[in-house]
C-alpha positions, -999 to +999 in steps of 0.1 A: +000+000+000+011+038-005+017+041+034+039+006+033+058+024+005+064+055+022+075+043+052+100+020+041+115+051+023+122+062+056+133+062+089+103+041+106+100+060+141+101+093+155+114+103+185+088+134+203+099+141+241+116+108+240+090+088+229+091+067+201+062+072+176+049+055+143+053+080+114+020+063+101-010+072+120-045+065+123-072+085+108-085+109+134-120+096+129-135+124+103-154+098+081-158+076+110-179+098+127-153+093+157-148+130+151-183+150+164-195+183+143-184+207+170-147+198+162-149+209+128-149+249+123-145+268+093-135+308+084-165+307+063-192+282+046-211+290+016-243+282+034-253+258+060-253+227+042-219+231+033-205+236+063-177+223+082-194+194+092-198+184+061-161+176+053-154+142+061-137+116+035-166+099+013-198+117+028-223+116+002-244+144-012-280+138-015-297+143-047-307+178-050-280+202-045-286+230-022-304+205+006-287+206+043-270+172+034-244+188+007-213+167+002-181+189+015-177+221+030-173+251+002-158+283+020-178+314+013-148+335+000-128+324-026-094+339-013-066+324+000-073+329+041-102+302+038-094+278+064-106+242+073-103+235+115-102+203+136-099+202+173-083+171+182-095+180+222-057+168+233-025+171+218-022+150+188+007+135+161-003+148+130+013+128+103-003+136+071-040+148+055-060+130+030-081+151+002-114+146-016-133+169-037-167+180-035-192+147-044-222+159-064-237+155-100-240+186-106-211+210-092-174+204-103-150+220-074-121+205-054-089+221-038-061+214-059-032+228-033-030+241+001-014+243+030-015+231+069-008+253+106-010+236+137-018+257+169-020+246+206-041+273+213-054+290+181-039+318+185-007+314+175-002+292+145+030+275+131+029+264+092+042+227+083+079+231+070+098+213+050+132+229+062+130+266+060+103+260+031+063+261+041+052+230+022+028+236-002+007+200-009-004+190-041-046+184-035-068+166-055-075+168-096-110+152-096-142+151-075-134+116-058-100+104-057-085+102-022-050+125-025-029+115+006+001+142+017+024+131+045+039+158+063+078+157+058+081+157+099+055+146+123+038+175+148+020+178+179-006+198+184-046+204+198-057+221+162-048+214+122-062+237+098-063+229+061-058+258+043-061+260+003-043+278-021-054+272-056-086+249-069-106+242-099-110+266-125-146+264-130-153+256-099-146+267-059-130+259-028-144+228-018-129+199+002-137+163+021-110+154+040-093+128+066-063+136+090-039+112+105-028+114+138-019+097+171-035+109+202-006+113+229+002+104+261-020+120+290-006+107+321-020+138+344-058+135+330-055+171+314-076+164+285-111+145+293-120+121+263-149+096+262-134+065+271-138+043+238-152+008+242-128-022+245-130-058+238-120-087+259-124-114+231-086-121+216-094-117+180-075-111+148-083-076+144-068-063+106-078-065+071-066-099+061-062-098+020-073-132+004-043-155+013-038-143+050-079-150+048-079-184+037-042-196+043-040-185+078-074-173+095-098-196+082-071-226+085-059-217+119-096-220+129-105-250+120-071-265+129-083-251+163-117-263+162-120-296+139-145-312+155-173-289+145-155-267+110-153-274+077-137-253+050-155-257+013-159-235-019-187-229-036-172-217-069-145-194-082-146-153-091-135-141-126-101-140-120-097-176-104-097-168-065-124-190-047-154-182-028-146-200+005-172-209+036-166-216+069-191-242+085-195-242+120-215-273+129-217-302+155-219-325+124-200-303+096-203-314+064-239-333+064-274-316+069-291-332+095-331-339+101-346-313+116-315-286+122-320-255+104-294-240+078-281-204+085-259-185+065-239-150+062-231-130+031-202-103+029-183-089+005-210-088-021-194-051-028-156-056-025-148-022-007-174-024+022-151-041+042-160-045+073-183-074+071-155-093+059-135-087+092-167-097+115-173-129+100-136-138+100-140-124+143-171-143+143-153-174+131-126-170+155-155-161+187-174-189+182-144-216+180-129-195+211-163-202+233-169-234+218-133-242+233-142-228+268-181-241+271-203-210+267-235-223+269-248-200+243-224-208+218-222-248+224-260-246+217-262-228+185-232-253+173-257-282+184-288-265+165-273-249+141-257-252+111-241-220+102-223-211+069-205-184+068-189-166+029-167-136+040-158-126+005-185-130-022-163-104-044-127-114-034-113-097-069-134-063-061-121-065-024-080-069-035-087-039-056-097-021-028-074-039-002-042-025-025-053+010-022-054+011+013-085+018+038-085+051+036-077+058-006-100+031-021-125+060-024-159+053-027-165+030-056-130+015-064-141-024-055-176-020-059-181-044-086-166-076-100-135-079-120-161-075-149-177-042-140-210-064-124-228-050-095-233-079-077-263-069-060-283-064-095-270-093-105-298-120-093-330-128-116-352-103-114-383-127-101-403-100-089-416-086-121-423-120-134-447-126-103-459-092-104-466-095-142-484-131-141-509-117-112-515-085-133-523-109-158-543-141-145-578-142-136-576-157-107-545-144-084-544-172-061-529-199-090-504-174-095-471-191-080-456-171-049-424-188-041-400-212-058-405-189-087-381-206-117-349-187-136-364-173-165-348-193-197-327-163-209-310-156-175-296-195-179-282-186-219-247-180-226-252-145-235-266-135-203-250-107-178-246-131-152-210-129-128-197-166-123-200-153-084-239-151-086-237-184-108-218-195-078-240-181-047-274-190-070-262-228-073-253-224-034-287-216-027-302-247-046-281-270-028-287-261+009-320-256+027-312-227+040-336-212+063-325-175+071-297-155+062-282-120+060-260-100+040-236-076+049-228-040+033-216-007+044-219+031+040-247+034+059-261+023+092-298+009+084-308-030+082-331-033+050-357-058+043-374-075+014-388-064-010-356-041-023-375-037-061-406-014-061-435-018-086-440-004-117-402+006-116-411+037-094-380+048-077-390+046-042-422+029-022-426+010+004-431-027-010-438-050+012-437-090+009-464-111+030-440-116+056-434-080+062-440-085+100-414-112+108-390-095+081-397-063+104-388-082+136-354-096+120-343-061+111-351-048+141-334-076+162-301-066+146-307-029+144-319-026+181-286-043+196-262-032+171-244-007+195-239+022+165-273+017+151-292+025+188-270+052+195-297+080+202-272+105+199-256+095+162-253+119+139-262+105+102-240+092+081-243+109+051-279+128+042-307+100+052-322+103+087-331+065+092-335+070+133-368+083+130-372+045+110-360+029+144-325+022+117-347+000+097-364+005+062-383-013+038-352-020+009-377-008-020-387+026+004-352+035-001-340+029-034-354+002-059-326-024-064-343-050-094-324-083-091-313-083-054-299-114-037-327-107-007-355-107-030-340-134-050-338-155-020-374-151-009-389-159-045-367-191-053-360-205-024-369-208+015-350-182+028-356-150+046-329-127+041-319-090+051-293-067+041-272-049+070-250-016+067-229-020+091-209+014+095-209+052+080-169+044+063-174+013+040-136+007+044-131+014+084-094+015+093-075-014+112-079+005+140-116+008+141-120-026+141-119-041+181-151-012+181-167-021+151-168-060+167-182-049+201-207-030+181-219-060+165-210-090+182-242-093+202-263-084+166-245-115+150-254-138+176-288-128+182-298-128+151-287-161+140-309-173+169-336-161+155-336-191+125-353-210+157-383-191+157-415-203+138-423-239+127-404-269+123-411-304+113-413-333+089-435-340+061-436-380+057-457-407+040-480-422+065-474-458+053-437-458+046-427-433+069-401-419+044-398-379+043-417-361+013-397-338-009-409-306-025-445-307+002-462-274-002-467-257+036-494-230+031-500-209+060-536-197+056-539-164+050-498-154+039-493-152+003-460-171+005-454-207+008-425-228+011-415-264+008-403-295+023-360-304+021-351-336+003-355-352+037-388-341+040-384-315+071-391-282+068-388-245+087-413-219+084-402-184+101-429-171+118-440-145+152-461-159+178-494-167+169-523-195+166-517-207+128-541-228+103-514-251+078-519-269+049-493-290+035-502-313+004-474-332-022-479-347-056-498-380-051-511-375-015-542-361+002-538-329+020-536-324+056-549-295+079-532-290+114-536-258+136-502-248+150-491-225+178-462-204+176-448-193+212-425-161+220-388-181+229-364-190+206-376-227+204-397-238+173-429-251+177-424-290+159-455-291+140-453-329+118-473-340+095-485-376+078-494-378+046-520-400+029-515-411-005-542-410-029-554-440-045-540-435-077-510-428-062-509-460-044-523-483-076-494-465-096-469-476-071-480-509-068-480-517-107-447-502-109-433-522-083-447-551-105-471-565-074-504-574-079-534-554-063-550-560-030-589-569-032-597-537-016-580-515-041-592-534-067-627-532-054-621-493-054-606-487-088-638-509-106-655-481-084-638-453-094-637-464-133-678-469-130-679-431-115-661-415-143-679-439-167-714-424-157-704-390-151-690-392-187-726-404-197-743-373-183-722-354-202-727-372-234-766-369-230 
């Protein structure tokens, strides 16, 4: 990375007041939110929402310029005495700055040089020198490219100020920024800080690129826990690297009857990082209290069987990984090797419901789950990234039950459906489960620590506190041909999507925080596959399970089916429920079903009856002869149709 370049090209330490000090330090905590408003000042703003608040590395601008959410702060001169402040609130190791333009579709401005002071008590200010020189830094040349400027010696101070010096022609001074520094010593409790939340758990907290993932993480976890991992792949991404999961299981490797199948998705957008790092922690927690007998954890192992896929885009994430936390930018990783935004990537099965219902006479013949691949998504020709091939035939193998996937930039859970009707750009659209789906956001959002934060400011211009941090996907932006939506329409799975943090890309440093934050979400949440129904579908004479039952809950528009075992889960809040399961060839049965309010399913089996053309066909094929009773009712069912094709002949 640039700051592994730059400080082997120099001495690696620095000496202030005897102490030795990195010349690399942290981000301060600007895009982090670490940073609060109040410590950002400004010698002028070109109106409120462009204020000094606004200058953090990667906010986002909403859509209409001119809003309070603008994306940088603009000064309201255009001289060279406009100044950028940050407090620090203690005496800080600067090391360097790193500069963004101004992000909006319709304004062109960023800062192309400036300078820095530092001040102790802003009154007196000291320029950054480079000998007897004042450096002047070279800023950005475009709107979105991270421009990082390390200051040719390390300083301590309280305040930095960003001054600018020159900036785009057609445009004005405008800048998003980041700073790097390293809070110092404060033996004598001069400077009161929030004291930041620790961890106790001893976890492997960096960015890991996709041979210290696999090579050493993953393995040294399941050389530590054997017993109950298993490494696989489900498939490889455009340029070759494979898309590994860790299964954590009392059984790995086989499903077993009766145990649901849970799995996590990150890395679906290679530079939103962090959920890549929490399910690598989460693999490393769960061996870890495996190990020392937390009850908790030895009984999700037991009912569980968890899959967890930390990189879906492992080519987008090395792109992003090479670049460095803080200079992949906004977008660089997004998308596959091949340009593909993953999350657009799935068939779009919601139109082809919506379409057949607008269509058919009667709606309730119009299928609402296990919805097929449309022909042309299966051709050749087809858009479709070998990593959804891969995470689409994933699907089809495994019952899985429930699921989530993980993004970042924001801090919202979403829920299904993600693609509005009509193709309107925004509206709530809700699927027949919206209560449960509800419940599952709000069961993350609620203990994520971030997300329940009454006093958060927002990340970037959306206000989704007043939404208790969770949103209907489709209420906030249509996404046609989402892996949530997807998952609901062909398969059995509930699934929501969680932004897990404001910075997509949070520094090394961020990360101990960013796993306390979520490390009781994670848990919780996968508990919450035990809620609902559970049971076997069998036939009544054989005993065998039924593949592919229909279990209709009466009065939800969405049905599921049995496994290839015949059991099956059904995610549902407490309640007094009417099912109806029937298969091809059997009679179908009624059963009334209570769902209680802990996290243990209510087992609700049922026996099925074949018909008895079912059982004649069986029989004959089996080359057996028929019993007297079935023959005595198949001479009665031939004389039935004979006469009631009589009538219909007279």
């Amino acid at each position: 990375s640039v700051f592994a370049k730059y400080t082997k090209a120099r001495n690696t330490y620095s000496s202030i007041n005897g102490v030795l000090y990195h010349l690399y330090c942290p981000p301060v905590g600007l895009e982090s939110l670490r940073v609060s408003d109040y410590q950002l000042q400004a010698s002028s703003s070109l109106r409120s929402g462009l204020g000094p608040h606004r200058a953090r590395l990667n906010i986002q601008s909403g859509i209409e310029d001119g809003d309070e959410y603008d994306g940088a702060w603009c000064a309201g001169l255009e001289d060279h005495e406009q100044w950028l402040q940050l407090d620090a609130l203690k005496p800080t190791l600067f090391t360097g700055v790193i500069l963004q333009g101004r992000n909006s579709i319709w304004s062109l401005d960023w800062v192309s040089t400036y300078k820095v002071q530092f001040s102790n008590d802003t009154e007196t200010w000291s320029p950054c020198m480079n000998g007897s020189q004042e450096v002047v830094f070279v800023g950005s040349q475009d709107q979105e490219t991270p421009v990082l400027a390390l200051f040719p010696e390390p300083t301590v101070a309280q305040f930095i100020r960003i001054n600018p010096q020159s900036w785009f022609s057609n445009g004005t001074i405008c800048l998003r920024a980041e700073i790097l520094g390293c809070p110092m010593p404060d033996p004598d409790h001069q400077y009161p800080v929030e004291p930041e939340r620790v961890t106790t758990d001893k976890l492997d907290f960096r960015h890991h690129n996709y041979n210290e993932m696999r090579k050493q993480l993953m393995k040294a976890v399941s050389d530590e826990c054997p017993k109950i991992t298993r490494i696989y792949t489900i498939g490889k991404s455009y340029t070759g690297l494979k898309l590994y999961v860790m299964e954590i299981s009392d059984n790995p490797g086989k499903h077993e009857l009766g145990e649901p199948e849970f799995r996590y998705v990150a890395g679906m957008h290679g530079n939103e990082a962090l959920g890549r790092e929490l399910l690598l922690n989460l693999m490393q927690y769960i061996c870890h209290e495996y190990k020392r007998g937390n009850q908790r954890i030895v009984q999700l192992v037991k009912d569980t069987r968890i899959h967890l896929l930390p990189s879906m885009n492992p080519d987008g994430y090395e792109a992003a990984y090479q670049k460095g936390s803080e200079l992949s930018g906004w977008a660089l990783g997004r998308y596959s090797f091949e340009g593909i935004d993953l999350n657009h990537n799935f068939p779009d099965l919601n139109n082809i419901m919506w379409d057949a219902q607008d269509l058919a006479t009667d709606k309730k013949k119009v299928s609402n789950h296990y919805i097929p691949i449309p022909e042309y998504y299966t051709t050749t020709e087809a858009t479709v990234a070998p990593e959804t091939r891969a995470v689409i035939n994933w699907m089809q193998d495994i019952p899985f039950v429930l699921s989530a996937n993980f993004h970042g930039g924001e801090l919202v859970v979403t829920y299904p459906f993600d693609c509005t009707r009509d193709w309107i750009p925004r509206q709530d659209t809700p699927t027949a489960d919206n209560d449960f789906f509800r419940w599952l956001a709000a069961v993350y959002a609620s203990t994520n620590l971030a997300m329940a934060n009454p006093d958060r400011r927002i990340c970037h211009y959306e206000d989704f506190q007043q939404h208790n941090n969770i949103i209907n996907g489709a209420d906030w932006h249509t996404v046609p041909g989402s892996m949530n939506d997807f998952s609901y329409l062909h398969t059995n799975c509930f699934e929501v999507t969680v932004e897990l943090s404001c910075d997509k890309f949070p520094h090394a440093s961020e990360l101990p925080v960013e796993w306390e934050n979520n490390k009781e979400s994670l848990l919780l949440y996968m508990e919450q596959v035990h809620r609902g129904l559970k049971g076997v579908i069998r036939d009544k004479d054989t005993k065998e399970g039924i593949a592919n039952a229909i279990i209709k809950v009466t009065g939800m528009d969405h049905d599921i089916r049995s496994a290839a075992d015949g059991d099956y889960w059904r995610l549902l809040n407490p309640g007094e429920y009417r099912v109806i399961v029937w298969a091809e060839g059997y009679f179908p049965l009624v059963r009334r079903c209570s769902v209680g309010s802990d996290l243990t399913p209510t087992i609700c089996d049922f026996s099925l009856t074949k018909t008895p053309r079912e059982r004649i066909k069986q029989i004959l094929a089996k080359g057996g002869k028929l019993p007297r009773d079935e023959q005595l009712r198949l001479r009665a069912l031939r004389m039935r149709k004979l006469r009631q094709k009589g009538h219909t002949d007279e």
